[in-house]
Backbone as XML, in Angstrom:
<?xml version="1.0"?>
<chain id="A" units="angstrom">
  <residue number="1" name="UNK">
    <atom name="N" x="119.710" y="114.494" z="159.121"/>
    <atom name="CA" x="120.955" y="115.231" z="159.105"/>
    <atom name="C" x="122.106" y="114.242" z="159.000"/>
  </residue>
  <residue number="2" name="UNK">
    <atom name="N" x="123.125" y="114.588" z="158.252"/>
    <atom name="CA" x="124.193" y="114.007" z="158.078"/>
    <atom name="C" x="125.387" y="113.903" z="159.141"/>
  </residue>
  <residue number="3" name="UNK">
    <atom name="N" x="126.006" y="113.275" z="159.471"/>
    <atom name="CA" x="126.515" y="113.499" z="160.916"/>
    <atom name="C" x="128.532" y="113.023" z="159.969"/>
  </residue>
  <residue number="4" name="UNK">
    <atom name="N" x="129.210" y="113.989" z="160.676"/>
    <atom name="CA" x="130.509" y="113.603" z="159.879"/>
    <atom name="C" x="131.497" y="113.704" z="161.321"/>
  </residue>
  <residue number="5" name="UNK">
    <atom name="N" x="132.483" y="112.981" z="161.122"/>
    <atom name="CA" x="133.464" y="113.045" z="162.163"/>
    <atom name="C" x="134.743" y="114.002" z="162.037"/>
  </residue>
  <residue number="6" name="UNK">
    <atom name="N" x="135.308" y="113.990" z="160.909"/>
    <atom name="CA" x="135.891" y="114.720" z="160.203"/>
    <atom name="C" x="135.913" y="114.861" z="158.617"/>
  </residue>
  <residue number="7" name="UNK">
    <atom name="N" x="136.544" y="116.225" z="158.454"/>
    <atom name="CA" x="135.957" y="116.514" z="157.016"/>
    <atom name="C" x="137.007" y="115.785" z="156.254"/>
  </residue>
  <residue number="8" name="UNK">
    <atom name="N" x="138.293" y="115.617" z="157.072"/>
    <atom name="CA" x="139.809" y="115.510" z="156.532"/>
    <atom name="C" x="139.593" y="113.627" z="156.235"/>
  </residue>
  <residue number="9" name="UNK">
    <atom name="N" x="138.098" y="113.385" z="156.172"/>
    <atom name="CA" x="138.254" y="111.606" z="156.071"/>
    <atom name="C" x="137.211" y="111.786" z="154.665"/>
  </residue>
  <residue number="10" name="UNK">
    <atom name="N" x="136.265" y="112.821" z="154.544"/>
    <atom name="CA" x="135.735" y="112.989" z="153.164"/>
    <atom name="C" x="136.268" y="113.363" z="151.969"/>
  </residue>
  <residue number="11" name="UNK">
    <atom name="N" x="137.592" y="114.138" z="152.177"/>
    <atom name="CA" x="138.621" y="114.268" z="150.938"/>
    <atom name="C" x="139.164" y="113.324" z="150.297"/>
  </residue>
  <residue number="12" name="UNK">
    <atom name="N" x="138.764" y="113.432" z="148.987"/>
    <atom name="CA" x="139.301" y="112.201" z="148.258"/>
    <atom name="C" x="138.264" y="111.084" z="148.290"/>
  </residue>
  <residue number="13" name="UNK">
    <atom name="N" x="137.265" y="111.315" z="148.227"/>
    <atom name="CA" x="136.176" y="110.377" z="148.278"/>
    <atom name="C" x="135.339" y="110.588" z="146.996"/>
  </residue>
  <residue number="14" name="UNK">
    <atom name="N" x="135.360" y="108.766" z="146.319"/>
    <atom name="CA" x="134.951" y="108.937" z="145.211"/>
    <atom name="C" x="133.057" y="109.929" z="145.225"/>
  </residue>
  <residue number="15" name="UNK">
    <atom name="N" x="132.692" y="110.281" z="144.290"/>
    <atom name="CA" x="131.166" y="110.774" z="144.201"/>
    <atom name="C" x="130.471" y="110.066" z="143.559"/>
  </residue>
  <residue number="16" name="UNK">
    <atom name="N" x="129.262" y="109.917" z="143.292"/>
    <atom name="CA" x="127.950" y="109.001" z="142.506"/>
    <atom name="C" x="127.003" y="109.526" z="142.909"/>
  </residue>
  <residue number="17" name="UNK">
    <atom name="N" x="125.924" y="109.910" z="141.964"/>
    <atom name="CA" x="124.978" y="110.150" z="141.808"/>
    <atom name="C" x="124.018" y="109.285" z="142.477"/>
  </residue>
  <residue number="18" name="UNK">
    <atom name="N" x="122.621" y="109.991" z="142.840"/>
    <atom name="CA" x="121.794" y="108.577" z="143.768"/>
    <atom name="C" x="121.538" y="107.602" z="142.411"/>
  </residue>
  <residue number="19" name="UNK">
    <atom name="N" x="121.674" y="107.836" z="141.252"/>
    <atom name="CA" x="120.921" y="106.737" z="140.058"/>
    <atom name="C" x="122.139" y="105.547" z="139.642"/>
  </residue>
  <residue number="20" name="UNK">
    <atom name="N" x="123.324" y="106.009" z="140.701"/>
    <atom name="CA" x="124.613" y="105.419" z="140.382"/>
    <atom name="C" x="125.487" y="105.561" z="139.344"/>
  </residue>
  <residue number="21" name="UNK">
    <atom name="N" x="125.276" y="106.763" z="138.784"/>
    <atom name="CA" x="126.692" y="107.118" z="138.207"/>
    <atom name="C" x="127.667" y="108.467" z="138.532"/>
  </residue>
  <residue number="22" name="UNK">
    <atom name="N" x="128.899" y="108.032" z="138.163"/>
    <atom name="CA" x="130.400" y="108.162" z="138.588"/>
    <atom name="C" x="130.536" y="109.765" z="138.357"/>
  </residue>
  <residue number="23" name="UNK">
    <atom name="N" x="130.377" y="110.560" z="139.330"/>
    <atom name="CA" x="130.518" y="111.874" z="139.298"/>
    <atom name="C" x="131.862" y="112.544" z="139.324"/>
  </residue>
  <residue number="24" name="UNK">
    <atom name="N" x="132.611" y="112.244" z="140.528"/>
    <atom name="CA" x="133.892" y="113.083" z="140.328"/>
    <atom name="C" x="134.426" y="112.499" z="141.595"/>
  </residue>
  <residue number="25" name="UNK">
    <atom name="N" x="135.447" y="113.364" z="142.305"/>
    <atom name="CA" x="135.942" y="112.956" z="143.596"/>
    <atom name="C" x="135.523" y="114.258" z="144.589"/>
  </residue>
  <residue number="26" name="UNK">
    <atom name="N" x="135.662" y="114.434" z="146.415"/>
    <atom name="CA" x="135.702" y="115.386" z="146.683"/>
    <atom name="C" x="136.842" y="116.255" z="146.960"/>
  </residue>
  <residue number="27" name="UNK">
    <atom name="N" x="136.777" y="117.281" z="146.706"/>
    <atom name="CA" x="138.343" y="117.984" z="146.394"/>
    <atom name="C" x="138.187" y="119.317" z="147.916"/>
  </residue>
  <residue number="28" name="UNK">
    <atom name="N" x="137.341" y="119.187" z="148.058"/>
    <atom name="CA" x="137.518" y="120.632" z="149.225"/>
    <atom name="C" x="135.974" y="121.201" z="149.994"/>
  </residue>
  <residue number="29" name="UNK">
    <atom name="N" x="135.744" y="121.662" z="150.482"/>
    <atom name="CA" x="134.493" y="121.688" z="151.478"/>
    <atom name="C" x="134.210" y="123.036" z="151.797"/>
  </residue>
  <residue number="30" name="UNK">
    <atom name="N" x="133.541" y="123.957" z="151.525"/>
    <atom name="CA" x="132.812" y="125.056" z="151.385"/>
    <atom name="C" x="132.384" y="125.660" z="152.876"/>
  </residue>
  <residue number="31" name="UNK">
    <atom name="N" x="132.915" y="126.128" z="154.386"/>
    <atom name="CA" x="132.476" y="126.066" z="155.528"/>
    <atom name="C" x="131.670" y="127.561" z="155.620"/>
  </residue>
  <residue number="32" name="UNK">
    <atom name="N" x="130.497" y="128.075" z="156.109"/>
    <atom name="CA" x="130.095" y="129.159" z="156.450"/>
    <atom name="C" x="129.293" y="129.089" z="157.980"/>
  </residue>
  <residue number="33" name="UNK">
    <atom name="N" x="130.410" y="129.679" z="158.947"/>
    <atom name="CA" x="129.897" y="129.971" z="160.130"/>
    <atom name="C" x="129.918" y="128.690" z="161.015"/>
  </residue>
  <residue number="34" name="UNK">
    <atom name="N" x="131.295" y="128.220" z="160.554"/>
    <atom name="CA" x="131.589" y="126.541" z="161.066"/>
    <atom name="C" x="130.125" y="125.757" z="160.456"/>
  </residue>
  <residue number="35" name="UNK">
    <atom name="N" x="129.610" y="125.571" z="159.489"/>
    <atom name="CA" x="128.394" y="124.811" z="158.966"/>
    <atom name="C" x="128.868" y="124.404" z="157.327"/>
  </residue>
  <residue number="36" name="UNK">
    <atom name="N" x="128.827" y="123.302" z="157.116"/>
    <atom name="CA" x="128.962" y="123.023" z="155.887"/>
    <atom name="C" x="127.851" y="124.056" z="154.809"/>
  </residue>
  <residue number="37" name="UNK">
    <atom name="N" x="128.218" y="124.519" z="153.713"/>
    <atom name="CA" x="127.537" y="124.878" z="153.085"/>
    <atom name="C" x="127.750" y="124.107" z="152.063"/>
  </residue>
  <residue number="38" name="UNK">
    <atom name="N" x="128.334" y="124.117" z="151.513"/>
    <atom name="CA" x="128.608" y="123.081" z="149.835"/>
    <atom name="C" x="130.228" y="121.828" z="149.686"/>
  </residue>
  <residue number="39" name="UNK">
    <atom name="N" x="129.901" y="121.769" z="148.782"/>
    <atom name="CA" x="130.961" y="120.370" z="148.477"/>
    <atom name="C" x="131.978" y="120.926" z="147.472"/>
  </residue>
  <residue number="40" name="UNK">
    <atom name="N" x="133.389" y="121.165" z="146.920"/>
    <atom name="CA" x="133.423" y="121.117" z="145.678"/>
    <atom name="C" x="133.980" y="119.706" z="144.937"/>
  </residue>
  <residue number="41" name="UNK">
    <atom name="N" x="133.732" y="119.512" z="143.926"/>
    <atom name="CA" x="133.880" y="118.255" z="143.265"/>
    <atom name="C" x="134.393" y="118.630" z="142.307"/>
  </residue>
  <residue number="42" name="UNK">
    <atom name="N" x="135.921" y="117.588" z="142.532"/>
    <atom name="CA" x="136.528" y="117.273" z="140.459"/>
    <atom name="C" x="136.068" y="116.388" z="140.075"/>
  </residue>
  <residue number="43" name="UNK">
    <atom name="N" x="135.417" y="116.586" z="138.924"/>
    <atom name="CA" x="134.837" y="116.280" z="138.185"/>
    <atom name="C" x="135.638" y="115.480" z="137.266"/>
  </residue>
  <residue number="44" name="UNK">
    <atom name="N" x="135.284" y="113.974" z="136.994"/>
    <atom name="CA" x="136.072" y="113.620" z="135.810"/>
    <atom name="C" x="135.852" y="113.300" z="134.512"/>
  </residue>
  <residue number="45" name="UNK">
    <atom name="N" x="134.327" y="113.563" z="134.499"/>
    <atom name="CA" x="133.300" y="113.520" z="132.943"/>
    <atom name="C" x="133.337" y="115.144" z="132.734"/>
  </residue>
  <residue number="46" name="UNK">
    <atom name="N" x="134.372" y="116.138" z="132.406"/>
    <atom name="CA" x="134.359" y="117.575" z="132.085"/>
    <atom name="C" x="133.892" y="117.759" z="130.934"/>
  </residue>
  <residue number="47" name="UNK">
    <atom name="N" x="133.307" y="116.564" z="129.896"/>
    <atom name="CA" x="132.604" y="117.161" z="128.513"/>
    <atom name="C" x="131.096" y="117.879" z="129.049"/>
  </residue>
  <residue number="48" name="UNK">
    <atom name="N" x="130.405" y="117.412" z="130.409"/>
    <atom name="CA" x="129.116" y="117.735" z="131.055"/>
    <atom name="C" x="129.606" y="118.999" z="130.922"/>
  </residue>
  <residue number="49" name="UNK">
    <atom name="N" x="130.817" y="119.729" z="131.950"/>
    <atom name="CA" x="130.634" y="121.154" z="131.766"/>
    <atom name="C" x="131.852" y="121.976" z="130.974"/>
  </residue>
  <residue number="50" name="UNK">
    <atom name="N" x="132.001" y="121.650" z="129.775"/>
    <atom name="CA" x="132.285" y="122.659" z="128.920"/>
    <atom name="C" x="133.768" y="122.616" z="129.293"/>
  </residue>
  <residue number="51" name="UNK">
    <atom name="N" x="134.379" y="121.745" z="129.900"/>
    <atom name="CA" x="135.953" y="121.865" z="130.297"/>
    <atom name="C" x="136.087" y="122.301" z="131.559"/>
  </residue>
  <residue number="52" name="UNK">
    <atom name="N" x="134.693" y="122.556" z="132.300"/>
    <atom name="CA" x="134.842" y="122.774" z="133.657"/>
    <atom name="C" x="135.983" y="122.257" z="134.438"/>
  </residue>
  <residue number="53" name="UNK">
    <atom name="N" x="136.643" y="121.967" z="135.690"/>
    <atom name="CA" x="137.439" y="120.855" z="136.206"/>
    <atom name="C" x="136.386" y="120.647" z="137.675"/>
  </residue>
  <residue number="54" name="UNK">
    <atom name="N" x="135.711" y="121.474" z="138.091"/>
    <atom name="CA" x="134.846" y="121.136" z="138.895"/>
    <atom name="C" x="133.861" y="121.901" z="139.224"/>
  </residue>
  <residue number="55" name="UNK">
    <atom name="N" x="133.062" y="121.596" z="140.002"/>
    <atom name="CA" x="131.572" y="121.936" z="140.667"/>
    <atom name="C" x="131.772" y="122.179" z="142.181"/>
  </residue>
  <residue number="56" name="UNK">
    <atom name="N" x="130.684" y="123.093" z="142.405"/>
    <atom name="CA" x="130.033" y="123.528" z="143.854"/>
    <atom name="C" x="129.161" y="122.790" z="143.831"/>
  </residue>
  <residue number="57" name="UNK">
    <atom name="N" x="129.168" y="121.602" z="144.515"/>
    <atom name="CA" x="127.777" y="121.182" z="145.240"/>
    <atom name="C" x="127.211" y="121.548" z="146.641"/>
  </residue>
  <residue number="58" name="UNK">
    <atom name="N" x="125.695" y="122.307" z="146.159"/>
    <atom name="CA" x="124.909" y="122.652" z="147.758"/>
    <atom name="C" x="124.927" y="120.893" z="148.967"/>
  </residue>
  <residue number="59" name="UNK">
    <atom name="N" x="125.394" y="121.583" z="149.947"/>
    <atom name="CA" x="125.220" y="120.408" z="150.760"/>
    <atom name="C" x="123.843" y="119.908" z="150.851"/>
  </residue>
  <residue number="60" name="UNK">
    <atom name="N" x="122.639" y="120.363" z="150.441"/>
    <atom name="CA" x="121.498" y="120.223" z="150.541"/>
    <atom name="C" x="121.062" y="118.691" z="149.481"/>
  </residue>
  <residue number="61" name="UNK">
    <atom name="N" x="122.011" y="118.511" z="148.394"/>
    <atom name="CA" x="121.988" y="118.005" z="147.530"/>
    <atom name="C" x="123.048" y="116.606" z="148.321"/>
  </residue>
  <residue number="62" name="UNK">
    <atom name="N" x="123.104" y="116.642" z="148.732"/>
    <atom name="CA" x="124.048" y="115.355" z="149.651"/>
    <atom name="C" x="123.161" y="114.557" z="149.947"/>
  </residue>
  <residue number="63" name="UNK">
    <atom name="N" x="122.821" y="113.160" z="149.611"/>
    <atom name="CA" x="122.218" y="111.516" z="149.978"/>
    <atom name="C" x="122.655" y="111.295" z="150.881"/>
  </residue>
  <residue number="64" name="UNK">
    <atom name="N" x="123.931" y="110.981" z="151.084"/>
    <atom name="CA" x="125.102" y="110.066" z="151.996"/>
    <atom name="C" x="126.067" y="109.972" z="152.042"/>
  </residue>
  <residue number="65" name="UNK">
    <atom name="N" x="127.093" y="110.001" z="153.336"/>
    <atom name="CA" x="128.267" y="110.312" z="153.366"/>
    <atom name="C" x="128.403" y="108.540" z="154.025"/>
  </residue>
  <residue number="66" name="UNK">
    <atom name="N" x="129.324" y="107.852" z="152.807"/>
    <atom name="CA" x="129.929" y="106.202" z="153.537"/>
    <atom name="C" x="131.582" y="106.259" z="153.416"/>
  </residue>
  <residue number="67" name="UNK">
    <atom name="N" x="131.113" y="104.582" z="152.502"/>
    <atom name="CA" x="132.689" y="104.373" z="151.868"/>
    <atom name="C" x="132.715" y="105.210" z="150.751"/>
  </residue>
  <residue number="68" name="UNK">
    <atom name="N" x="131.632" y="106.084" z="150.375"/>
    <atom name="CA" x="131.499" y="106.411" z="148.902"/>
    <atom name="C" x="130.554" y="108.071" z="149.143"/>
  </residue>
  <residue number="69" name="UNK">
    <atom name="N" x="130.499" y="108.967" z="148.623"/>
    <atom name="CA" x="129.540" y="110.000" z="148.569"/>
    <atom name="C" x="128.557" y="109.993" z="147.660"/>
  </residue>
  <residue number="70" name="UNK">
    <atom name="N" x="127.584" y="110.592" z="148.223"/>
    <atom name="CA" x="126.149" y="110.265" z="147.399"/>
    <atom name="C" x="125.428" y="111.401" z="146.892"/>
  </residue>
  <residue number="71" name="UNK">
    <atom name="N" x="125.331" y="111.901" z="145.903"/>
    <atom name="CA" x="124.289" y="113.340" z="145.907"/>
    <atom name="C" x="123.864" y="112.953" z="144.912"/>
  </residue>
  <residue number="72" name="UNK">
    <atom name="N" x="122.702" y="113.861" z="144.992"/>
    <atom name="CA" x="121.384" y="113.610" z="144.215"/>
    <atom name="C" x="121.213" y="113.938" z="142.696"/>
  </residue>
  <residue number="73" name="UNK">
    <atom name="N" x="120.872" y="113.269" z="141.774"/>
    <atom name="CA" x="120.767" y="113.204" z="140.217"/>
    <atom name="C" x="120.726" y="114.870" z="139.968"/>
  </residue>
  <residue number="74" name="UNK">
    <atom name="N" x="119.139" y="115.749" z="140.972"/>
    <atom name="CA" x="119.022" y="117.149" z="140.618"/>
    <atom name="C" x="120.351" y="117.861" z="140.497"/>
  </residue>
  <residue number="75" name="UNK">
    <atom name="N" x="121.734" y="117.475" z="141.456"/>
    <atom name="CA" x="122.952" y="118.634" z="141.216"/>
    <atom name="C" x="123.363" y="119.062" z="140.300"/>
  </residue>
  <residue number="76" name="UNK">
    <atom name="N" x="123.378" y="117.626" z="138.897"/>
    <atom name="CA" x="123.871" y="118.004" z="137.921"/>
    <atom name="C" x="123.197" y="118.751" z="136.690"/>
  </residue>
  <residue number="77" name="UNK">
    <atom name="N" x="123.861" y="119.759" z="136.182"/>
    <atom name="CA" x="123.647" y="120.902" z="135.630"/>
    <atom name="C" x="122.382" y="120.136" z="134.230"/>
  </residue>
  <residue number="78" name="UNK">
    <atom name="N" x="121.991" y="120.704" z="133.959"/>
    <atom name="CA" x="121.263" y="120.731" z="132.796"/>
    <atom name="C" x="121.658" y="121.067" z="131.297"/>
  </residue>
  <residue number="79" name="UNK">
    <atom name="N" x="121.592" y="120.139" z="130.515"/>
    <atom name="CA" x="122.363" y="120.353" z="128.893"/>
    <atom name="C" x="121.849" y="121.152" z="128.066"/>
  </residue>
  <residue number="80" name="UNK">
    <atom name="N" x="122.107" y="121.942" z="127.801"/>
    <atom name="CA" x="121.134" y="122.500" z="126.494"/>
    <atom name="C" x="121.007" y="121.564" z="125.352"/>
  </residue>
  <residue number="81" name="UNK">
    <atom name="N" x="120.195" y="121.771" z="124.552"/>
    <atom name="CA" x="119.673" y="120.903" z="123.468"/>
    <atom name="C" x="121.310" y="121.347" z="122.795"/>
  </residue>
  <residue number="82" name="UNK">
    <atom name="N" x="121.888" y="122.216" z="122.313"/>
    <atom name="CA" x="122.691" y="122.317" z="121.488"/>
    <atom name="C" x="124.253" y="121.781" z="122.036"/>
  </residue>
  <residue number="83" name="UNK">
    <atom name="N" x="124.415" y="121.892" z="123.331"/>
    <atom name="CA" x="125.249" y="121.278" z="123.832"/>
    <atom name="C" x="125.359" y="119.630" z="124.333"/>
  </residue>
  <residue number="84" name="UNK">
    <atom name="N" x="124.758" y="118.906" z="123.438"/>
    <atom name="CA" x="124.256" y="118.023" z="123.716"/>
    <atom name="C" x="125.326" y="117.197" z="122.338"/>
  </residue>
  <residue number="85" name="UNK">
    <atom name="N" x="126.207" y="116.101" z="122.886"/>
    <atom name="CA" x="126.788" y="115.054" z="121.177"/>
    <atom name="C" x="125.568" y="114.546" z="120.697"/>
  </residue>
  <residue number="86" name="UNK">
    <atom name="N" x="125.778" y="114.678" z="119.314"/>
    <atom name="CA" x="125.225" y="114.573" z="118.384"/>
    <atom name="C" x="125.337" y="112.341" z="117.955"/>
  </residue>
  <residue number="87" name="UNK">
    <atom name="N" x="124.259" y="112.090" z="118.051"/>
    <atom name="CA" x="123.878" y="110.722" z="117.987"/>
    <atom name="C" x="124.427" y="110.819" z="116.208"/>
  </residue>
  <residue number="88" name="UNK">
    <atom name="N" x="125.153" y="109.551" z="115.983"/>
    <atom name="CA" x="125.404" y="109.136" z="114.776"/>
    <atom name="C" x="124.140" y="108.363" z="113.999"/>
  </residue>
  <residue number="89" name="UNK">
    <atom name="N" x="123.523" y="108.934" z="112.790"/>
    <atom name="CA" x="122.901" y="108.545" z="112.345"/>
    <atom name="C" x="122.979" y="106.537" z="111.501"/>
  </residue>
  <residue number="90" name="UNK">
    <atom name="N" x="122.334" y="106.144" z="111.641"/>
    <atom name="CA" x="122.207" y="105.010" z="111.055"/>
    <atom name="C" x="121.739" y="104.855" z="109.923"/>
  </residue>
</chain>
């Protein structure tokens, strides 16, 4: 279990993926029944979702809370083949 002191010290905390790349920042915190339920994250790679500006992340999906936030590669959404840039041919 993740143990936090306050939430008001996780705002504004950069995000990364556990494989180490640069997800977004945290922008606001999801509470149900005084219990964290999710994260939301701005996002600053928005070509992933379509112009999204951010994500719900399940707290379940949380690595580690440091100098830095950590969640897990599974959060991020899945591409469709067609939504996918197109590799320049050689």
């Amino acid at each position: 279990m993740l143990k936090i002191k306050k939430i008001s010290e996780i705002i504004g905390k950069k995000v990364f993926t556990d494989e180490g790349n640069f997800f977004g920042e945290i922008e606001e915190v999801n509470l149900v029944n005084n219990k964290i339920e999710g994260w939301r994250i701005r996002v600053k790679a928005n070509n992933i979702f379509s112009g999204a500006r951010g994500v719900i992340i399940p707290h379940s999906y949380v690595r580690s809370i440091g100098d830095v936030f950590v969640i897990s590669q599974l959060a991020m959404p899945v591409q469709r083949q067609e939504e996918l840039p197109e590799m320049p041919s050689e």
